[in-house]
C-alpha positions in Angstrom: 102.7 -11.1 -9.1 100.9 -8.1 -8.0 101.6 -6.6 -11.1 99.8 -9.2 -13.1 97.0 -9.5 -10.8 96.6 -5.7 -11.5 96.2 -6.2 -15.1 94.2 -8.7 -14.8 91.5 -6.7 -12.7 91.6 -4.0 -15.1 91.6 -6.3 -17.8 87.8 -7.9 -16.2 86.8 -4.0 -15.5 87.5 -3.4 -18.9 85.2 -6.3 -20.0 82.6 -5.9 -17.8 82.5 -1.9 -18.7 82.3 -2.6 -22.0 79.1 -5.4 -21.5 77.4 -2.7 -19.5 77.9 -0.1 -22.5 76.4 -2.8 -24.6 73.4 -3.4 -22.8 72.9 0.3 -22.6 72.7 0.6 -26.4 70.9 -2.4 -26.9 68.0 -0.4 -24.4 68.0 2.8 -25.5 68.2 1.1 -29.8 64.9 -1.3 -27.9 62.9 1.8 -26.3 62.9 3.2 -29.7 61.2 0.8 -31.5 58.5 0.5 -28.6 58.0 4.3 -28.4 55.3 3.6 -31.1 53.5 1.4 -28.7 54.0 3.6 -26.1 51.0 6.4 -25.4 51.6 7.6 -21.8 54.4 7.6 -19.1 55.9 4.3 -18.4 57.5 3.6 -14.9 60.2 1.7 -15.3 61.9 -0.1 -12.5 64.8 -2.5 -11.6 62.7 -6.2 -11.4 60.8 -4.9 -14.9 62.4 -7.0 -18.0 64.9 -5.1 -20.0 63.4 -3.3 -23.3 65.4 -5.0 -25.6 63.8 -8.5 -23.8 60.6 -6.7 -24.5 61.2 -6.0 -27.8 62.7 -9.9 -28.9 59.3 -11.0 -27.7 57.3 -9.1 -29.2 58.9 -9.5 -32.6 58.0 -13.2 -32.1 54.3 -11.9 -31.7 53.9 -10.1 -34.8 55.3 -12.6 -37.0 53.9 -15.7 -35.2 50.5 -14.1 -34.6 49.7 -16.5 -31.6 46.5 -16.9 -30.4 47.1 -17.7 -26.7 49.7 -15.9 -24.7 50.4 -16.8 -21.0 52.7 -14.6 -18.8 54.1 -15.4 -15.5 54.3 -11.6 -13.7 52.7 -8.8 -14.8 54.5 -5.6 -15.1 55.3 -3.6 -17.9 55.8 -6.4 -20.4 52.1 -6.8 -20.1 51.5 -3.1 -21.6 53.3 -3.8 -24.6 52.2 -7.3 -25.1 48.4 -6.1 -25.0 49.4 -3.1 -27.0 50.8 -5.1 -29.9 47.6 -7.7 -29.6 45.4 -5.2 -29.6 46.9 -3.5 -32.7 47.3 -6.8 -34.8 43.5 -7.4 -33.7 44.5 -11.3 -33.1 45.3 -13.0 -30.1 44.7 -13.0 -26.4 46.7 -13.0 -23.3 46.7 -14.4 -19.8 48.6 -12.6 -17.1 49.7 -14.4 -13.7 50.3 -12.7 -11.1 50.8 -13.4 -7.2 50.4 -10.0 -5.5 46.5 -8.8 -5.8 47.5 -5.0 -5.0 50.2 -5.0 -7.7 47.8 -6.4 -10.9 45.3 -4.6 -9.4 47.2 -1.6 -10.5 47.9 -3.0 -13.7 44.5 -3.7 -14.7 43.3 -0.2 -14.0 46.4 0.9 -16.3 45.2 -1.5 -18.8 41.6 -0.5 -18.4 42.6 3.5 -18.6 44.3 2.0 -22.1 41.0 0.2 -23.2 43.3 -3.4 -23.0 41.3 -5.3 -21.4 39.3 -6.8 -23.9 42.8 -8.3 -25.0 44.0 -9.2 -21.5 42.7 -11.5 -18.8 44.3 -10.8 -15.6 44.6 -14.0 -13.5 45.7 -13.7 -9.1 47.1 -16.6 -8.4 48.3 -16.7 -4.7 51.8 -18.5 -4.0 51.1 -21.8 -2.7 53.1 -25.3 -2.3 53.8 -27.1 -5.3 54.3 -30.9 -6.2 56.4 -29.5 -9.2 58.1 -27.0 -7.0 61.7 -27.4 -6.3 63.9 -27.0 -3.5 60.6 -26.5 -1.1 59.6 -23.4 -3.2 56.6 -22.1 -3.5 53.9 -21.6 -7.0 51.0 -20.0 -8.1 47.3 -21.5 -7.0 46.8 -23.7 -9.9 42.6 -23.5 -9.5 42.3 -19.6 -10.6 44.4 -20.3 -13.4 42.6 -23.1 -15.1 39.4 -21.5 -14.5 40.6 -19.0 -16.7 42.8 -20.5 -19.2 41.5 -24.1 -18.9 43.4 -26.9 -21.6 43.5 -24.6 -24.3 46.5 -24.5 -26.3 49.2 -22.0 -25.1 51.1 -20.9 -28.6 53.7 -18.4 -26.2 54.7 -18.6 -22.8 56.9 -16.3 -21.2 57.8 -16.6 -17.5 59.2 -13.4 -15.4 57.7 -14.5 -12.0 57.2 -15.7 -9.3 60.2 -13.7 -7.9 63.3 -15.4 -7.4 66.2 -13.1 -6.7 66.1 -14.0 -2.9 68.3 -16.8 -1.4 66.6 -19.5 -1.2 64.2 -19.1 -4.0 66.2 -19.3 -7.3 64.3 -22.1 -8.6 61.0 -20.9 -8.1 60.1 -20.1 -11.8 60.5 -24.1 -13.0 56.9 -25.3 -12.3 56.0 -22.7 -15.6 57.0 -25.2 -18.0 55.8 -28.6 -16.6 52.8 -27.2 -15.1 51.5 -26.3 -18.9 53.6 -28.8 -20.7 50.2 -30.6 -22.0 48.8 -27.2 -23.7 52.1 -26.0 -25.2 51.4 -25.6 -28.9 53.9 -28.0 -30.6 55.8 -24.6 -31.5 55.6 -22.8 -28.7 58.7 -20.1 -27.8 59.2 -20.2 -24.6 60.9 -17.2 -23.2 62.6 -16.6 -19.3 64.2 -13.6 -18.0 66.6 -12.9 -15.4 69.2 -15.5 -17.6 72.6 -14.2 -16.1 71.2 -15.7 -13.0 71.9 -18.8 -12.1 69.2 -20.3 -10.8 67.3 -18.9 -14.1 70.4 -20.9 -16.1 69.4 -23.9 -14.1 66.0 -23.7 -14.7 66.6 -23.3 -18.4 68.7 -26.6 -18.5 66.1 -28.6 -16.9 63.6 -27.9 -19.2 65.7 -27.9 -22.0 66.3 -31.8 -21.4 62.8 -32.3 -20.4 61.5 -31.1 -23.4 64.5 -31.4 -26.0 65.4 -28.5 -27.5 67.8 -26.0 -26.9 67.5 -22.9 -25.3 69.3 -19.8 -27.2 70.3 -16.8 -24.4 70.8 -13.7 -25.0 72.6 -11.7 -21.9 73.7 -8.8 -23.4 70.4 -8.0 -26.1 67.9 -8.5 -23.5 68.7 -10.6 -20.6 66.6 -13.2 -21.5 66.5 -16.9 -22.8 63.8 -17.8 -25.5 63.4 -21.6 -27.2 60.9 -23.3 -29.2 59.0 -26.5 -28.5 59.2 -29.8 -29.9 57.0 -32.2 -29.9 57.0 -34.4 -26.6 58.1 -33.6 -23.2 59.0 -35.8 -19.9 59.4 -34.6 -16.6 63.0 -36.0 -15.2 
């Protein structure tokens, strides 16, 4: 018995080795293609989306050419999103973020990048939420439709609030029923952090409130990304 327990372990150790070595190429193959996006020193960190997220999204950008973008968090995924905009000369995006010192910092990097006239950066405080599950808390709804108001959203991607503490794994849901109204009828939809499960839950839930079906991918870019139909009803 120990003997085959011992296999066993190495035989998950082997798997799980390999999955990291697979990520790791998927990255290094994904910062590659953003390099010619990328005009001055990045800081990446551990709660930024994986580059090979980054770059699944924004091959959806250049071929959809969306005219609205709305992202939940700001970070480094904003960069490259407002890069790519700004290149293609079409389309705008809305950035939501909780934490006024944190976009505060990203809108200078964006201004010192001569972004802005592509970006609209939108604090939005954490508040209580009718949508909200589980007690959690959601951005101030009044800032952002001030600043986005009903038009139609043509991409939505959704890497905040943060949820990786117990307690708060469902705080991302309110995203998709919050907009549901402006969501283009082919909108993709994209959510990070999908080997989580709260984020896996999340994804199911809107998946039968709006559906469709929601393809992941854990191992290229650790994200899930779906298209809308038309309709949606909040279960």
């Amino acid at each position: 018995m120990v003997q085959w327990k011992h296999k066993i372990r190495t035989w998950i150790d082997s798997l799980l080795h390999s999955e990291t070595l697979a990520k790791e190429l998927q990255d290094q193959l994904a910062i590659q293609a953003l390099t010619p996006l990328t005009t001055t020193y990045l800081p990446w960190s551990s709660s930024a989306m994986r580059p090979s997220g980054i770059v699944k999204i924004l091959n959806t950008i250049f071929f959809r050419r969306p005219q609205s973008v709305v992202e939940c968090g700001s970070g480094l995924t904003t960069y490259y999103l407002a890069k790519l905009l700004k290149n293609l000369g079409h389309g705008h995006l809305y950035t939501i973020d909780h934490d006024r010192d944190w976009l505060e910092q990203v809108k200078g990097f964006l201004a010192q990048e001569k972004l802005l006239d592509v970006v609209t950066c939108i604090h939005a405080p954490l508040v209580p939420c009718a949508l909200a599950l589980d007690g959690n808390l959601w951005y101030d709804a009044e800032p952002i439709q001030r600043s986005i108001g009903n038009q139609q959203i043509d991409c939505l991607i959704v890497d905040g609030p943060p949820a990786y503490e117990p307690g708060k794994q469902l705080a991302r849901y309110p995203a998709v029923p919050f907009f549901a109204h402006q969501l283009a009828s082919v909108c993709p939809i994209v959510l990070d952090d999908i080997q989580r499960p709260g984020e896996r839950r999340i994804m199911q839930r809107w998946s039968d409130q709006l559906g469709i079906a929601f393809q992941m991918y854990p191992i290229d870019g650790g994200i899930a990304m779906s298209q809308t139909a038309q309709g949606f009803n909040v279960g």
